[in-house]
C-alpha positions as CSV (number, residue, x, y, z in Angstrom):
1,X,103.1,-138.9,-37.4
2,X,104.9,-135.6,-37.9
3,X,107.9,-136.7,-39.6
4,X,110.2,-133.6,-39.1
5,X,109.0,-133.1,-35.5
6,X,110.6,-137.1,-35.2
7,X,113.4,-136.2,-36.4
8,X,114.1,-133.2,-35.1
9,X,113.4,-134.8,-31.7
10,X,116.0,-138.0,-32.3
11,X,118.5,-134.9,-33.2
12,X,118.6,-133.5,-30.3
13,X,118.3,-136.8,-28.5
14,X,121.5,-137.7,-30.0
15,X,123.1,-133.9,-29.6
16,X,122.6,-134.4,-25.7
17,X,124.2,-138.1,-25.5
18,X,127.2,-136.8,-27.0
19,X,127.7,-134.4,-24.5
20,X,127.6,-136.9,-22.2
21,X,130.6,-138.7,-20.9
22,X,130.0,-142.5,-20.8
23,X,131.2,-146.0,-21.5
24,X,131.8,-147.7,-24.4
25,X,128.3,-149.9,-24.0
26,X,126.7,-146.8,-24.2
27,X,128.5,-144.9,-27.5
28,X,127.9,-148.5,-29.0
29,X,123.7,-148.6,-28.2
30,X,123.5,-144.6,-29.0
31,X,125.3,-145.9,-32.4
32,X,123.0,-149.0,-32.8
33,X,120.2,-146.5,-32.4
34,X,121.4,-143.8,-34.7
35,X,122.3,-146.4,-37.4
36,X,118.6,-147.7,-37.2
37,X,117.1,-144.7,-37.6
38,X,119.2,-143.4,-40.1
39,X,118.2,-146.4,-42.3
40,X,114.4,-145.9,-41.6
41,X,115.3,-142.2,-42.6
42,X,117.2,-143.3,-45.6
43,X,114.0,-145.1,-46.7
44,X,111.6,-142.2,-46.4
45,X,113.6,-140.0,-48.1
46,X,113.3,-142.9,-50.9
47,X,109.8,-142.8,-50.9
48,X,109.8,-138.9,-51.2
49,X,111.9,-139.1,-54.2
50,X,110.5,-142.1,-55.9
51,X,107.0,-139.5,-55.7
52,X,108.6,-136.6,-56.2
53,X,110.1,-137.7,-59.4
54,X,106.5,-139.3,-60.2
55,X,104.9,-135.9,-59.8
56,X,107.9,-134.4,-62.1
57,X,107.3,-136.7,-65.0
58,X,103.2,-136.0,-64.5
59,X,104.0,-132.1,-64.3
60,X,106.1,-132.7,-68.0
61,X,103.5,-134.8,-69.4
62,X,100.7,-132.8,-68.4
63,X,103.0,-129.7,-69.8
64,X,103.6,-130.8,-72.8
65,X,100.0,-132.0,-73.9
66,X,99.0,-128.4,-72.8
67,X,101.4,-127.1,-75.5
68,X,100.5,-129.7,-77.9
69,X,96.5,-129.4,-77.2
70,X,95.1,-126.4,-74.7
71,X,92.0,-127.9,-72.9
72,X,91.1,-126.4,-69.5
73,X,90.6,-130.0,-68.0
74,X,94.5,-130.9,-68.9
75,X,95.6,-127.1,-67.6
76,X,93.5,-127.5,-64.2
77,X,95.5,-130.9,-63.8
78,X,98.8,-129.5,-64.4
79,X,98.5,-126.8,-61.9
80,X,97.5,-129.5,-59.5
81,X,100.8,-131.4,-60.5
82,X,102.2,-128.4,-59.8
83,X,100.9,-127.3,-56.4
84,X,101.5,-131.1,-55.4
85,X,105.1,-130.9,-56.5
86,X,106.6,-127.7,-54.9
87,X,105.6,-129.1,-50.7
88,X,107.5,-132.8,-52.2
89,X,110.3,-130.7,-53.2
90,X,110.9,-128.9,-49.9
91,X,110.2,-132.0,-47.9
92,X,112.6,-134.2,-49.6
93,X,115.1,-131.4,-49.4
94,X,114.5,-131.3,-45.9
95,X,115.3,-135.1,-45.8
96,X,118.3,-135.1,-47.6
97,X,119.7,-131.8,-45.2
98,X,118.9,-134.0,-42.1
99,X,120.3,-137.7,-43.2
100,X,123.5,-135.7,-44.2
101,X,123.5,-134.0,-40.6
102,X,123.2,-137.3,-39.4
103,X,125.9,-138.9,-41.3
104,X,128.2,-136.4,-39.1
105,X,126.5,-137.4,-35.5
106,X,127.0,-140.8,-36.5
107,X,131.2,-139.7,-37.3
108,X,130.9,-138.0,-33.8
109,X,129.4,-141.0,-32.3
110,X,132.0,-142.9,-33.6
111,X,134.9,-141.3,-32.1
112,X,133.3,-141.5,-28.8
């Protein structure tokens, strides 16, 4: 499953309803929806940072026995910590952007 291309998809889903003049059963499944997604969202992006961090404290580690003790082995795994790191970063980043996006169409939603 392409994660972003979900979530890009349900934003836009939701972008439409709200242009969309309706009745209050509607605004009140659109928010049922939003709220469940969000929550699945909010999960993932607890994942990402639960691994994220993980691959943080393995970069460190990996870092520090480098300076402590050079070995090629240890140096290979660190730039492998590394190169793993940098695509967690910019996914979870693009998690937290969207869930905070979201918390506004869910204010929109709301007023509706």
């Amino acid at each position: 499953m392409n994660i972003k291309k979900y979530m890009k998809e349900h934003e836009s889903y939701i972008k439409e309803q709200l242009l969309l003049k309706a009745d209050k059963q509607h605004w009140d499944k659109l928010k049922e929806k939003h709220e469940r997604m969000t929550k699945d969202m909010k999960h993932e992006r607890l994942i990402h940072l639960i691994v994220t961090f993980a691959f943080g404290v393995l970069l460190l580690i990996t870092t520090a026995i480098v300076l402590i003790k050079p070995s090629l082995q240890v140096f290979i795994l660190m730039g492998l910590f590394f190169i793993m790191l940098v695509p967690y970063i910019i996914h979870y980043f693009f998690l937290e952007k969207t869930i905070q996006r979201w918390y506004k169409l869910m204010d929109d939603i709301e007023k509706k």
